[in-house]
ROZADO-708067 format. One record per residue (C-alpha): residue number from 1; residue in three letters; x negated, y, z negated. Coordinates in nm, 3 decimals, padded with zeros to 5 digits. Layout:
<zanus>
nr: NUM, rest: ALA, east: X, north: Y, up: Z
...
</zanus>
This chain:
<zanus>
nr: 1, rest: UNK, east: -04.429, north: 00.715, up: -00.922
nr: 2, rest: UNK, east: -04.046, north: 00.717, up: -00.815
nr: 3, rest: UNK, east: -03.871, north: 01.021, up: -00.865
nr: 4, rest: UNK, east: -03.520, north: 01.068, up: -01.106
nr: 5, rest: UNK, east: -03.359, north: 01.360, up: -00.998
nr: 6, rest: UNK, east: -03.025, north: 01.503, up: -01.154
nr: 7, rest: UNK, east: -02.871, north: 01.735, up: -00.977
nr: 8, rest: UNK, east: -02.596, north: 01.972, up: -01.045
nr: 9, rest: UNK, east: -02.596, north: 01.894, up: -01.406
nr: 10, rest: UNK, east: -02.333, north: 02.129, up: -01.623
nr: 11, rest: UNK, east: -02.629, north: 02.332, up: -01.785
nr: 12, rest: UNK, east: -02.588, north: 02.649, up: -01.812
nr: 13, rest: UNK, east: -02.568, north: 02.926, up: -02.069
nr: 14, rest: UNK, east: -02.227, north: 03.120, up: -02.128
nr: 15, rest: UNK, east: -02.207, north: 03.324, up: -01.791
nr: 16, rest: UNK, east: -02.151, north: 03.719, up: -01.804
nr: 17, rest: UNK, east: -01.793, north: 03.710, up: -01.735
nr: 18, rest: UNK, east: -01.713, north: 03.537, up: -02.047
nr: 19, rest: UNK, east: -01.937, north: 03.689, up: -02.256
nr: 20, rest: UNK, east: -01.701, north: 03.849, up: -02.441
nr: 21, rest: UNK, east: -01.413, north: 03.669, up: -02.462
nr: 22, rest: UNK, east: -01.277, north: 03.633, up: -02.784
nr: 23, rest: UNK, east: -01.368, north: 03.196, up: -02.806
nr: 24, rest: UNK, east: -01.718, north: 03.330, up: -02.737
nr: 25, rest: UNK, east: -01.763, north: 03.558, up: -02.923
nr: 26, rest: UNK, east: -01.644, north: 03.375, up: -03.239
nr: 27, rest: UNK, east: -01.907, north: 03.066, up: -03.117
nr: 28, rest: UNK, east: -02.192, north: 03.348, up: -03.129
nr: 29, rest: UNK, east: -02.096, north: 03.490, up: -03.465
nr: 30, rest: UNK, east: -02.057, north: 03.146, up: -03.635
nr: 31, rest: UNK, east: -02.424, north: 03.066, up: -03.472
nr: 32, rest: UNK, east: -02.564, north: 03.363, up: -03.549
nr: 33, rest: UNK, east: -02.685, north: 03.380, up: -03.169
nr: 34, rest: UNK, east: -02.597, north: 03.645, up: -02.876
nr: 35, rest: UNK, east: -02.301, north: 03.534, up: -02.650
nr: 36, rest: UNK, east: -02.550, north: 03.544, up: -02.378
nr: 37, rest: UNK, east: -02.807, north: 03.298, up: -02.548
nr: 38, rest: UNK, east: -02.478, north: 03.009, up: -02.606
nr: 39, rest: UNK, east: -02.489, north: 02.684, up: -02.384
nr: 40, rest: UNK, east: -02.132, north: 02.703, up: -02.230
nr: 41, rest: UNK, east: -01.947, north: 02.404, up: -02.339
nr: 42, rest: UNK, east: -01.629, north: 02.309, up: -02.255
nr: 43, rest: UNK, east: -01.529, north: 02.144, up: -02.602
nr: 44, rest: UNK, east: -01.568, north: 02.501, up: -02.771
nr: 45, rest: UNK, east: -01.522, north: 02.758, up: -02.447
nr: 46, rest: UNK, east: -01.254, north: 02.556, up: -02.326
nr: 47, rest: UNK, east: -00.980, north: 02.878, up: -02.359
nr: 48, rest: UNK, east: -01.255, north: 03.086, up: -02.200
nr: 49, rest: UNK, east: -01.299, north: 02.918, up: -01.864
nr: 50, rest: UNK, east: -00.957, north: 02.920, up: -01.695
nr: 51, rest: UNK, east: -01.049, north: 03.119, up: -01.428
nr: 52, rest: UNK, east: -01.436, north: 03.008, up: -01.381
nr: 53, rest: UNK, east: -01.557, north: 02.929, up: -01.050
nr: 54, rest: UNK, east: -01.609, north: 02.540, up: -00.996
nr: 55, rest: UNK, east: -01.494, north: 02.516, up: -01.403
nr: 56, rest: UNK, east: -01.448, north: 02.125, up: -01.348
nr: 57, rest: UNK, east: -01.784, north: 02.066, up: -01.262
nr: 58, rest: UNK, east: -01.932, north: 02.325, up: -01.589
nr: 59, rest: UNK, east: -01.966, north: 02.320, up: -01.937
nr: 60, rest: UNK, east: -02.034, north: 01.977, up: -02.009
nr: 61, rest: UNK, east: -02.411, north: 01.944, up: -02.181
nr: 62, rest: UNK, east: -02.323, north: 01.612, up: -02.317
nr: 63, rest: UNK, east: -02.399, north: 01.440, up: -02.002
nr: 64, rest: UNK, east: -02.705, north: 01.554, up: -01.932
nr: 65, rest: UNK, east: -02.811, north: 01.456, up: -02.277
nr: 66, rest: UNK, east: -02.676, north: 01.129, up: -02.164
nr: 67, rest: UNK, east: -02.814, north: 01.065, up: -01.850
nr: 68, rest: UNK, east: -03.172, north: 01.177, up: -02.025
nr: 69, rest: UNK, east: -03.166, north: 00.932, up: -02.323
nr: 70, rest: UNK, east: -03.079, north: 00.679, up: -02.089
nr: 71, rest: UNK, east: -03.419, north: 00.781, up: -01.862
nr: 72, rest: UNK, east: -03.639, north: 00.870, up: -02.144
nr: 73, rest: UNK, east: -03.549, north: 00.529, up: -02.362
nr: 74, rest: UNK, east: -03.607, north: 00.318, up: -02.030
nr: 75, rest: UNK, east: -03.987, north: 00.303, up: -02.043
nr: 76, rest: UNK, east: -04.029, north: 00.301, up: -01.690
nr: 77, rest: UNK, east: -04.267, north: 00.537, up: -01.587
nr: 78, rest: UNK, east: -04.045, north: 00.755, up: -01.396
nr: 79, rest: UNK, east: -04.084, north: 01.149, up: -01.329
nr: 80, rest: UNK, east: -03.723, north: 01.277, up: -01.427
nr: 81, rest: UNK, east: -03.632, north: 01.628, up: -01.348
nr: 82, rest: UNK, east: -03.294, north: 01.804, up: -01.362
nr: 83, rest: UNK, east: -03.133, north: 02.063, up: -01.145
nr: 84, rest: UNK, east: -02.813, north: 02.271, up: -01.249
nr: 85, rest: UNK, east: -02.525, north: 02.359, up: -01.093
nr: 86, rest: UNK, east: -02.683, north: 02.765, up: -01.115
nr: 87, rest: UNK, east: -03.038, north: 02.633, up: -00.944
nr: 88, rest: UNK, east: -03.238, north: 02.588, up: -01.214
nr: 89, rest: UNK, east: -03.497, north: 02.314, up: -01.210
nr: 90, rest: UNK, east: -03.626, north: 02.168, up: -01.578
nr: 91, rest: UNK, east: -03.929, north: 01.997, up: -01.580
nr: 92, rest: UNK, east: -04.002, north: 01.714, up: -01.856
nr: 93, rest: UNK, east: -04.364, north: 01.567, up: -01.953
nr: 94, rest: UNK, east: -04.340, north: 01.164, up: -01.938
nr: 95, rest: UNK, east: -04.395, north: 01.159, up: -02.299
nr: 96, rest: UNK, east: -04.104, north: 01.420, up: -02.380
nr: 97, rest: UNK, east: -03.900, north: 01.263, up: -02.717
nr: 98, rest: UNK, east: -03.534, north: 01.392, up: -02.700
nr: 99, rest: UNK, east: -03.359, north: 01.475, up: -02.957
nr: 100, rest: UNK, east: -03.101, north: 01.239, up: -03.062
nr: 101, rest: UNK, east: -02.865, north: 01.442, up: -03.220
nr: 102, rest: UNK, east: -02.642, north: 01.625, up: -02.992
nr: 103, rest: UNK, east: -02.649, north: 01.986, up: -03.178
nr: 104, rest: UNK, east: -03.016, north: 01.971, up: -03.182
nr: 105, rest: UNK, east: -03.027, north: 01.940, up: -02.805
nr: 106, rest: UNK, east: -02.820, north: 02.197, up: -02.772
nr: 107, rest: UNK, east: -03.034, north: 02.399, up: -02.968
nr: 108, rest: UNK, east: -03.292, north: 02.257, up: -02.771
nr: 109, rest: UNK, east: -03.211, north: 02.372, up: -02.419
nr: 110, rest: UNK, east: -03.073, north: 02.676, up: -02.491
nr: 111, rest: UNK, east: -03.424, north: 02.783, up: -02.607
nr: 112, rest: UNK, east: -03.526, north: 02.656, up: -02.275
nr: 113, rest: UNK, east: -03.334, north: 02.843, up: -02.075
nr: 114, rest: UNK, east: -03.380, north: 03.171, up: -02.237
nr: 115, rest: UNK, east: -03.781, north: 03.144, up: -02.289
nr: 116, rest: UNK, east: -03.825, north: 02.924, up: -01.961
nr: 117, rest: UNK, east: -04.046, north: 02.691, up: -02.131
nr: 118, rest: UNK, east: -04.111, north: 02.431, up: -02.461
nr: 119, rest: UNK, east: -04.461, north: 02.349, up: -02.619
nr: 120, rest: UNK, east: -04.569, north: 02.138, up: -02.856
nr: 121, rest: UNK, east: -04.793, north: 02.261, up: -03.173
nr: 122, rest: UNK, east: -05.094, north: 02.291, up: -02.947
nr: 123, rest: UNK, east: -04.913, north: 02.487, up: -02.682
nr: 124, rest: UNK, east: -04.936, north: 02.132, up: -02.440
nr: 125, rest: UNK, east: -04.580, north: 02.231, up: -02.223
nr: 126, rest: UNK, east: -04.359, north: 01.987, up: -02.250
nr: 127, rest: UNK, east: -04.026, north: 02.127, up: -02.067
nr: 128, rest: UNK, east: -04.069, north: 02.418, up: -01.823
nr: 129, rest: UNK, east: -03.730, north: 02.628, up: -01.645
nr: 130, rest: UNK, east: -03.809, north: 02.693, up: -01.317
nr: 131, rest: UNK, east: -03.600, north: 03.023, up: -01.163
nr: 132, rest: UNK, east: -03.329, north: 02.926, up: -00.910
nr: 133, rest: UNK, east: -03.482, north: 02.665, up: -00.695
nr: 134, rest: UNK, east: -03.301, north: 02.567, up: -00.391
nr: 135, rest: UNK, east: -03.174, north: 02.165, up: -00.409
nr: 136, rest: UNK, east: -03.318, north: 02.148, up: -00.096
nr: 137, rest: UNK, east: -03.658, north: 02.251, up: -00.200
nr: 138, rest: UNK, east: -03.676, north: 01.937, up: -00.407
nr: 139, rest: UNK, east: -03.584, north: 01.676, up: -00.166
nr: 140, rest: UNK, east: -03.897, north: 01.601, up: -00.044
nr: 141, rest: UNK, east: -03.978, north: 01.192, up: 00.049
nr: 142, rest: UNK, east: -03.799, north: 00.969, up: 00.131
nr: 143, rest: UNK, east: -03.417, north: 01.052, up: -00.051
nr: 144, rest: UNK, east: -03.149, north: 00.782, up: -00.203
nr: 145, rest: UNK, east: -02.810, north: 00.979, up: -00.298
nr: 146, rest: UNK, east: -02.555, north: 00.813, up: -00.556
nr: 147, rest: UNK, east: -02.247, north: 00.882, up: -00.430
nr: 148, rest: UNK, east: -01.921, north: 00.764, up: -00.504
nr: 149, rest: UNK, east: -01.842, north: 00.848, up: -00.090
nr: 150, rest: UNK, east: -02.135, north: 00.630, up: -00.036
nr: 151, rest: UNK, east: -02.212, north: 00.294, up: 00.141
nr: 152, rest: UNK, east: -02.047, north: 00.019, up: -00.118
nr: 153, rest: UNK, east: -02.366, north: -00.180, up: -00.264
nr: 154, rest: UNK, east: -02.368, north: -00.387, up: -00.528
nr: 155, rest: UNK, east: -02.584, north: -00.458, up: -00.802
nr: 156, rest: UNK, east: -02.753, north: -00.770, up: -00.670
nr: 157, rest: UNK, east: -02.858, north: -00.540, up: -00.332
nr: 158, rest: UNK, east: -02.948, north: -00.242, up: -00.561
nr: 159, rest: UNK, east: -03.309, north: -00.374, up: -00.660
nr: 160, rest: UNK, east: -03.433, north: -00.402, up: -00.333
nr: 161, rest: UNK, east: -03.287, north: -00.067, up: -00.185
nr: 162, rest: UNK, east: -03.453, north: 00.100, up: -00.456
nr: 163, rest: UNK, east: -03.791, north: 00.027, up: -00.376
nr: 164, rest: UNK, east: -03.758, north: 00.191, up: -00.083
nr: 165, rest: UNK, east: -03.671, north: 00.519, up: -00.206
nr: 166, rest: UNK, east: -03.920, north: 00.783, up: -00.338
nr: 167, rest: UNK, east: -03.651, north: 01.033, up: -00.496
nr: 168, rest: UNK, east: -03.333, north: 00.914, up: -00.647
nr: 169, rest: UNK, east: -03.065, north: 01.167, up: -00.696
nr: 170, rest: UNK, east: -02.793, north: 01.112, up: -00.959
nr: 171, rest: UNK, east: -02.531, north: 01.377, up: -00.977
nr: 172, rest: UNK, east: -02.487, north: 01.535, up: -01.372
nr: 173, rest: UNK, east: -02.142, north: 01.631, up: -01.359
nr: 174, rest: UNK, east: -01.820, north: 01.525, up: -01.475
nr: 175, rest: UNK, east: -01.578, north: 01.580, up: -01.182
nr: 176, rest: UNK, east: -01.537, north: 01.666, up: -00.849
nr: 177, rest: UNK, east: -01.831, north: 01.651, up: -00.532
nr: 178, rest: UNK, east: -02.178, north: 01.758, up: -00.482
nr: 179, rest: UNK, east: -02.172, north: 02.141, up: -00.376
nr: 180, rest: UNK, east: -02.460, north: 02.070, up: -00.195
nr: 181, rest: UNK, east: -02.438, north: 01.882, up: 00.149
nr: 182, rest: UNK, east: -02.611, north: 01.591, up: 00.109
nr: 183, rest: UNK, east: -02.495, north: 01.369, up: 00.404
nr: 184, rest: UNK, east: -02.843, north: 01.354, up: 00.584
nr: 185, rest: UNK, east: -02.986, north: 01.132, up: 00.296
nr: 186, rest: UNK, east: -02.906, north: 00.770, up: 00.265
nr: 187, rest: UNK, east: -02.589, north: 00.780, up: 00.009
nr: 188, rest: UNK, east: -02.489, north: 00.463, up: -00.155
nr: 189, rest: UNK, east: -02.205, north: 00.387, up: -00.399
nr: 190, rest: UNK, east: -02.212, north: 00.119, up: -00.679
nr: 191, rest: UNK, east: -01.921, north: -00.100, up: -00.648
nr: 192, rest: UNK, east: -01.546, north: 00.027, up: -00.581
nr: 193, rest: UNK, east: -01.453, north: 00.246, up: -00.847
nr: 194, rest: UNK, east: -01.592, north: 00.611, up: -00.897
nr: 195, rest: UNK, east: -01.851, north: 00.573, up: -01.220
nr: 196, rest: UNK, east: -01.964, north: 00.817, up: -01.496
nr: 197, rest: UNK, east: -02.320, north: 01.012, up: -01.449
nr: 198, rest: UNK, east: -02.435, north: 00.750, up: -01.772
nr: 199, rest: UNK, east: -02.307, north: 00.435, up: -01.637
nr: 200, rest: UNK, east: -02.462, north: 00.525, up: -01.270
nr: 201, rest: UNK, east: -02.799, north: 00.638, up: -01.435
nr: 202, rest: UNK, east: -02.788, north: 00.294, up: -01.696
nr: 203, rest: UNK, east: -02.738, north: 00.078, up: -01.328
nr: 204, rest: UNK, east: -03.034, north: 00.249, up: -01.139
nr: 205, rest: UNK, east: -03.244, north: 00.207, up: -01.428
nr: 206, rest: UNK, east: -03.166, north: -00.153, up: -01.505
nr: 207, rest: UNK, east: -03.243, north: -00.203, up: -01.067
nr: 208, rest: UNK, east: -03.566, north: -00.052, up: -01.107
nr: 209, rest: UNK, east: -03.611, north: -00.252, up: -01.403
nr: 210, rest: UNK, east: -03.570, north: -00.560, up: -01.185
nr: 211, rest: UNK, east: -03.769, north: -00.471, up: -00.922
</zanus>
């Protein structure tokens, strides 16, 4: 079973240092949660995150919610797993159902991320945090990188490099480049312009699709 790996994705909850900000703090009184327990999100911590390390590449849930409908409506039979930009690995069972609604994946992952793990009435697991996991730890096969520095393909080509691949790593952030050096994997780029995490992800899926 071919592996869909997104890595870097802007999930995280509200780090320390902006904990109390005043944006922040209003978000946690009008949700009635702890500062602490808030996904950060640029569209409401936007006045909060000036001086954040790496803020262009943070605070931006809505694409990993994207880049997961996309996987999870496919119906390939896929293992999809997402890394964050703080090392966390998340963990999905193949029959996982995400929520459609934005607010209640919100709601959903920041759950995860404070109690680690989701189960269903029967305590099955269906999402599991994993504690700061290396990228590199993950890597393990034979890699395919999507990367807009990448070896121009195009979509007629895609099909048949895929099948080669064991792991396929998507990056889940908005802006900027992988923190992570991943030159000694085979990168590839789709076409001539820089793409969106969604419209990459939609492309890969449709190759594998084909193949």
């Amino acid at each position: 079973m071919k592996e869909l790996l997104f890595v870097e994705s802007s999930l995280e909850l509200v780090p320390r240092e902006l904990q109390k900000t005043d944006v922040v703090r209003k978000n946690a009184l009008k949700r009635n949660k702890p500062p602490s327990e808030l996904l950060l999100d640029y569209s409401v911590h936007w006045q909060a995150m000036g001086e954040l390390k790496n803020k262009e590449k943070r605070g931006r849930p809505d694409i990993a919610h994207d880049v997961l409908k996309l996987a999870f409506d496919s119906g390939l039979e896929l293992k999809v797993r997402m890394h964050t930009i703080n090392n966390l690995v998340i963990d999905f069972a193949s029959d996982w159902r995400i929520p459609r609604n934005y607010n209640q994946f919100v709601g959903l992952m920041e759950k995860l991320l404070v109690e680690k793990k989701i189960t269903d009435p029967k305590g099955r697991v269906l999402l599991q945090c994993s504690e700061k996991t290396k990228l590199g730890e993950l890597l393990k096969g034979k890699i395919l990188v999507l990367d807009a520095k990448g070896k121009k393909t195009t979509l007629k080509e895609l099909p048949g490099i895929l099948e080669k691949y064991d792991v396929i790593v998507i990056g889940a952030f908005p802006h900027g480049d992988f923190l992570n050096d991943l030159s000694s994997f085979e990168n590839i780029a789709l076409g001539e312009k820089e793409l969106t995490a969604p419209a990459v992800t939609y492309r890969v899926l449709a190759g594998l699709e084909y193949d």
